[in-house]
N, C-alpha and C positions, 0 to 999 in steps of 0.2 A: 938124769941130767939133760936128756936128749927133749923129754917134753918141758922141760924147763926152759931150756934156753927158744924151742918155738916160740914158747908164750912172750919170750921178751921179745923175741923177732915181730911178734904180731902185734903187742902193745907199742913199738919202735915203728910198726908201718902206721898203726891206727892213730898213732901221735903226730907224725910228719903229715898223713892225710887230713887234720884237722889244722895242723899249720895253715896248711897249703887252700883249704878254705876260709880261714878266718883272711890269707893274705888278699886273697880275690876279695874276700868280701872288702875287706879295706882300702881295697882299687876299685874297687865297684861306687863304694859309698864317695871316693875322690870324685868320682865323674858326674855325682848324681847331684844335681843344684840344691843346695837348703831348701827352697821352699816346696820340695817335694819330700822329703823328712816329715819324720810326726814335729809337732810343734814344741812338745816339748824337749827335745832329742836337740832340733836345731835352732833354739831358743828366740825363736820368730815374736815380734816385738808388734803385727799389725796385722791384719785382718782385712780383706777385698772381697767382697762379696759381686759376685759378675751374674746378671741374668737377663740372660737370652730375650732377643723379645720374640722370638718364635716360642718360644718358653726354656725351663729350665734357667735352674740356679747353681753356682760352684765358689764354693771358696777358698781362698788360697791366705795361706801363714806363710807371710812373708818378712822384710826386712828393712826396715828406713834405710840404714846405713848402706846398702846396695841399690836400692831405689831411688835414690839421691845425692850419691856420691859418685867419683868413679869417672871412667871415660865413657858410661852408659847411663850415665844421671838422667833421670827424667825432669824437667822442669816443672811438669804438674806437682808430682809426690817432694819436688822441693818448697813449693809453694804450699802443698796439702801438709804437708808436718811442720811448716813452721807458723804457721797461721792455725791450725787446728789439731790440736795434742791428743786428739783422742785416739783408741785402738784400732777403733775400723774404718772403711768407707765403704759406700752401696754407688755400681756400676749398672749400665743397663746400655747392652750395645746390641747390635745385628748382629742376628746369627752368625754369621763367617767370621765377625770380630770379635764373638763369643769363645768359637771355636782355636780362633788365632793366639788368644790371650797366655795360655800354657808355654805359646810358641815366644810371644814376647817376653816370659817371665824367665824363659832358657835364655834366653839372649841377654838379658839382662843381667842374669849371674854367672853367663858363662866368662873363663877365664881370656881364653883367647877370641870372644867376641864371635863365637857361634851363630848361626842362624839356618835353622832346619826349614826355610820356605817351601813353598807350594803351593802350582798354580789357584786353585781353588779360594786360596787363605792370602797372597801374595797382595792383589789391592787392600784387603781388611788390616795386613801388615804395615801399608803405606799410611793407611786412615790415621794408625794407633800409634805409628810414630808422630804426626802431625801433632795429632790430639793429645800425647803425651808427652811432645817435646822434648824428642829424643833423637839429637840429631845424627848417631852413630847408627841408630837403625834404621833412619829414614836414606843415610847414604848406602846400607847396605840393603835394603830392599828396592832399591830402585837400581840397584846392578844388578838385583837377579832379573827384576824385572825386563830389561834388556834384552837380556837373554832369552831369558822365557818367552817372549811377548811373541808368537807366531801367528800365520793363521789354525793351525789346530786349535791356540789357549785363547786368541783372540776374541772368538762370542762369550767366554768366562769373563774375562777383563773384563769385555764392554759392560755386559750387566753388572761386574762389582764394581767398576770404577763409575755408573751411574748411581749405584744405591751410597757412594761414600760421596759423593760430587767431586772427581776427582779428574777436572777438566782434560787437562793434559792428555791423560792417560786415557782416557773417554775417546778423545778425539783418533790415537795412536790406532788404540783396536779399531773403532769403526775405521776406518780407510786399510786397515789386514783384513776386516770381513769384506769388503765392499771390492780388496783387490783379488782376495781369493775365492768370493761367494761362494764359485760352482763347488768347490771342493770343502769348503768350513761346512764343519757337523751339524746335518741339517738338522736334528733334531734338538740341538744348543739355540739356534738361530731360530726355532719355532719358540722357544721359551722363551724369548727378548718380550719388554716393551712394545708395544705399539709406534710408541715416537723411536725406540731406538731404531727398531727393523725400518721402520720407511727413511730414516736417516742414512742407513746403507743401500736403501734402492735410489734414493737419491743424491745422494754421493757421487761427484765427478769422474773419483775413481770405480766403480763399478763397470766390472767385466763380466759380460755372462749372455751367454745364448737366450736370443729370445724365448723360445719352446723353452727352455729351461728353467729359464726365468720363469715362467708365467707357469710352469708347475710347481717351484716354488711357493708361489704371492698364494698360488688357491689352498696349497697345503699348509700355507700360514692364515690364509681366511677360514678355514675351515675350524682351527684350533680357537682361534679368536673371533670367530661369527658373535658374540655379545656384544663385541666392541666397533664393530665394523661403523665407519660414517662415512659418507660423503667425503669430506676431505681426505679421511684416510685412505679412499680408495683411492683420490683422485692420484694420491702423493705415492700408491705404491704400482700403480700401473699404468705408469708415461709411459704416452703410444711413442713416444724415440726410443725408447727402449726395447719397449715390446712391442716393436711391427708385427709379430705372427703368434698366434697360441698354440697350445700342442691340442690335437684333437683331442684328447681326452679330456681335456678343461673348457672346453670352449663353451660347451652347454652348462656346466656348473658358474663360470661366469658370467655366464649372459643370464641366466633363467635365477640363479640364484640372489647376486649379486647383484647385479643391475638395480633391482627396487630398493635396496640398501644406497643410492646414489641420487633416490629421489626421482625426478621426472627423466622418462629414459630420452627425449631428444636432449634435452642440455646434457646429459651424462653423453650421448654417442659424441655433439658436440666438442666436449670439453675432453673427450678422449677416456673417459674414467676406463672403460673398458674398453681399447684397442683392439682393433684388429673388426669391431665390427661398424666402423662407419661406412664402411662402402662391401657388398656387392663381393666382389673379388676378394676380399680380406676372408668375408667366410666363408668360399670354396677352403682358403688354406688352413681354417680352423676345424674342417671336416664335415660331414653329412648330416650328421645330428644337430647342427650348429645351422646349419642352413635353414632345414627343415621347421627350426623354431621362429626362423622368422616369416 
């Protein structure tokens, strides 16, 4: 009787233990969006095929009647399933909007109008609300935005809110790089555009130590020496800015740079490189800097 009734005690724990996961599971599957189910589980009715133009392809079974409907209706996919009845459609976006897309699709099935942002994915978020006509996530990605928009995330912005053309926002970051330079991650701020970076050395609001500056510009020339011109140099080192160089730059500016500017009197001239039109300027650029001229 005694190993008897164990056995029921253990088939009564092993029973209640499979309750108690089938329950989670059941809470688990509540939280989990349909179009993350197998297709045929969540009887997904359409077909998205998304590919990277960095590369990579992903598809997603998803659902008109949530794509379309709804306080998170998309106007595209209203416009796409009533004018085109077919199962699928082929997408082809940047990378970060590639990646963002998952994030859009939670949003769109989520109940209470979710949205998992992030700096990285946060302008590609604004693009695809745009693009997609969705005006419940174009007002909640531009509240995180707000938030978010610092100088730490600021050189992120600036380059995704260039690759989307997203003026506004373009503008926003540059003048957080430009007011926080000295401190924004120099190494974000090396991976900008060409036109972006001199847009924040020539930015009104830019704050930054001469010397500092101008070890900046060289450690951004150095990166981008293919691209280096005349104008570009002229635009990223205005002698109002940069009245003084730090010694350690001064002979990679002069000696390197300089011919990159074309004829060196109109370049001393025209200021492309400060600090060496007079004499005195390269005592305070240092000894090496003297010596080459």
């Amino acid at each position: 009787h005694q190993h008897q009734h164990q056995h029921q005690h253990q088939h009564h724990r092993e029973h209640q233990r499979q309750r108690r996961r089938l329950r989670r599971h059941h809470l688990l599957l509540q939280h989990i969006p349909l179009w993350r189910l197998d297709a045929t589980k969540s009887l997904s009715d359409f077909k998205i095929t998304v590919t990277s133009k960095s590369g990579g392809t992903a598809t997603y079974n998803v659902h008109k009647g949530i794509l379309a409907t709804g306080a998170r209706a998309n106007a595209y996919f209203v416009k796409l399933f009533t004018n085109s009845p077919g199962p699928m459609c082929q997408l082809t976006l940047a990378a970060s909007a590639a990646n963002a897309f998952p994030v859009f699709l939670d949003f769109c099935y989520s109940s209470e109008g979710k949205l998992d942002a992030e700096t990285h994915i946060g302008a590609a978020l604004k693009y695809i609300a745009v693009y997609f006509g969705n005006s419940a996530l174009f007002e909640k990605i531009c509240a995180f935005i707000v938030k978010d928009l610092t100088w730490q995330t600021a050189p992120t912005y600036y380059a995704e809110a260039d690759l989307y053309d997203l003026e506004k926002l373009s503008a926003a970051a540059a003048r957080m790089c430009a007011l926080h330079f000295p401190s924004a991650d120099h190494d974000e701020l090396i991976l900008l555009k060409t036109g972006l970076f001199s847009t924040i050395i020539e930015s009104p609001h830019l704050t930054c130590d001469s010397k500092l500056l101008s070890r900046r510009v060289a450690d951004y020339c150095r990166a981008h020496s293919a691209e280096l011109t005349s104008e570009l140099l002229l635009a990223i080192t205005p002698a109002k800015k940069m009245p003084e160089i730090a010694p350690k730059e001064a002979l990679y500016l002069y000696e390197d740079l300089l011919p990159c500017a074309g004829d060196i009197t109109t370049a001393k001239n025209e200021h492309v490189i400060p600090g060496f039109t007079t004499q005195s300027n390269l005592q305070t650029a240092g000894v090496e800097a003297q010596q080459v001229l």
